[in-house]
C-alpha positions, 0 to 999 in steps of 0.5 A: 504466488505473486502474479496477483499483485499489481506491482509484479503483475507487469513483470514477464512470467519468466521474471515474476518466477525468479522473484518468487525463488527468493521469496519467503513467507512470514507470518504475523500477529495483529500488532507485531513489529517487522521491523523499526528504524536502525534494523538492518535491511532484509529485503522488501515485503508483498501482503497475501493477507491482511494488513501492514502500517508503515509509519514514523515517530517525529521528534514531537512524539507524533505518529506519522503514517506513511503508508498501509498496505493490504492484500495485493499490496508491498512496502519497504520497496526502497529498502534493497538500497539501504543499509537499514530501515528508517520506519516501523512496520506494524501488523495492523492484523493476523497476516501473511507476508512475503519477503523478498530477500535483499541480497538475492534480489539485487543478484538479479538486478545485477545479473539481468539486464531486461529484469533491470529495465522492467523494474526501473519502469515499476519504481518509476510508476511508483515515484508518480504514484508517490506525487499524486498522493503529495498531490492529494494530501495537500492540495484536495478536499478531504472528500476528494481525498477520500474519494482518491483513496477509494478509487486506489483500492478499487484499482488495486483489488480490481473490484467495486467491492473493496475491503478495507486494509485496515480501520476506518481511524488508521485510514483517516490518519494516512489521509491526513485529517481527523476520523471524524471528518473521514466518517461525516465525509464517507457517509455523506458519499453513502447518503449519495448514493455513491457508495455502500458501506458494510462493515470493512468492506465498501461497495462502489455504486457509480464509478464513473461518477466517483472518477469525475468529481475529482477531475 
């Protein structure tokens, strides 16, 4: 169940089991809310299918995208540490969940030395992840940007043909520019040569190439 997603495929098999007796599916409508800001933690959430937005509300009223998870993908992995949540978790469409219960998970830590050090390594990966998408947002082009977000999936889904998690708009706000600037920019890719769009789904044409213009 959970072999196929890349922030539990490192776990030995043994382990990745254990998560999966302590994992329970949810179902959900495109546009419905996990959770919200105060909501006490239940645990953290693996996407078999679709898509999740996770996201805040600043003081001005704006929204501010923190992540969107699709297919193969987790959010909420710090949660098992809180109390409660501190953002929203919307379904961006019909999809299909996982959660990974709370209380159950940190009896595992707590009980699992080897299980402990595994996971310290996971969230490690992702605390570097986290910087070079700091990285990315502040100090890249917005066509390096792109491109960075391009290879992610590929990475993620471990193909050149990648499906988009979500619209092309909620993809330009996570990357922190305007969707105009994200269709100009990924159809200039296109005219390229580099890439090919057809509806959600994007086929890399020369990965290589795509790697190195952001060296």
């Amino acid at each position: 169940m959970l072999e196929k997603i890349p922030f539990f495929a490192t776990l030995p098999e043994t382990l990745r089991k254990e998560i999966e007796k302590i994992a329970r599916p949810i179902l959900l409508k495109k546009g419905s809310i996990l959770f919200s800001p105060g909501d006490v933690t239940r645990g953290f959430y693996a996407v078999i299918e679709g898509a999740v937005k996770v996201y805040r509300i600043s003081a001005k009223g704006k929204m501010i995208t923190l992540e969107i998870a699709g297919p193969k993908g987790t959010f909420a992995d710090a949660s098992i540490f809180s109390d409660i949540y501190h953002c929203f978790a919307e379904a961006l469409r019909d999809s299909k969940i996982y959660l990974i219960r709370k209380d159950d998970f940190l009896d595992i830590i707590r009980n699992n030395v080897r299980f402990s050090f595994a996971w310290i390594r996971i969230l490690s990966m992702e605390v570097i992840h986290l910087r070079q998408r700091i990285e990315e947002l502040s100090v890249k082009s917005p066509r390096a940007r792109i491109i960075c977000y391009f290879l992610m999936l590929s990475d993620l889904q471990n193909s050149h043909l990648l499906t988009l998690p979500s619209h092309r708009k909620s993809i330009a706000t996570l990357l922190n520019m305007t969707h105009e600037t994200f269709y100009r920019t990924a159809k200039d890719l296109e005219n390229e040569g580099l890439i090919r769009f057809d509806g959600q789904q994007i086929e890399i044409l020369n990965y290589a190439l795509l790697e190195g213009m952001i060296e």
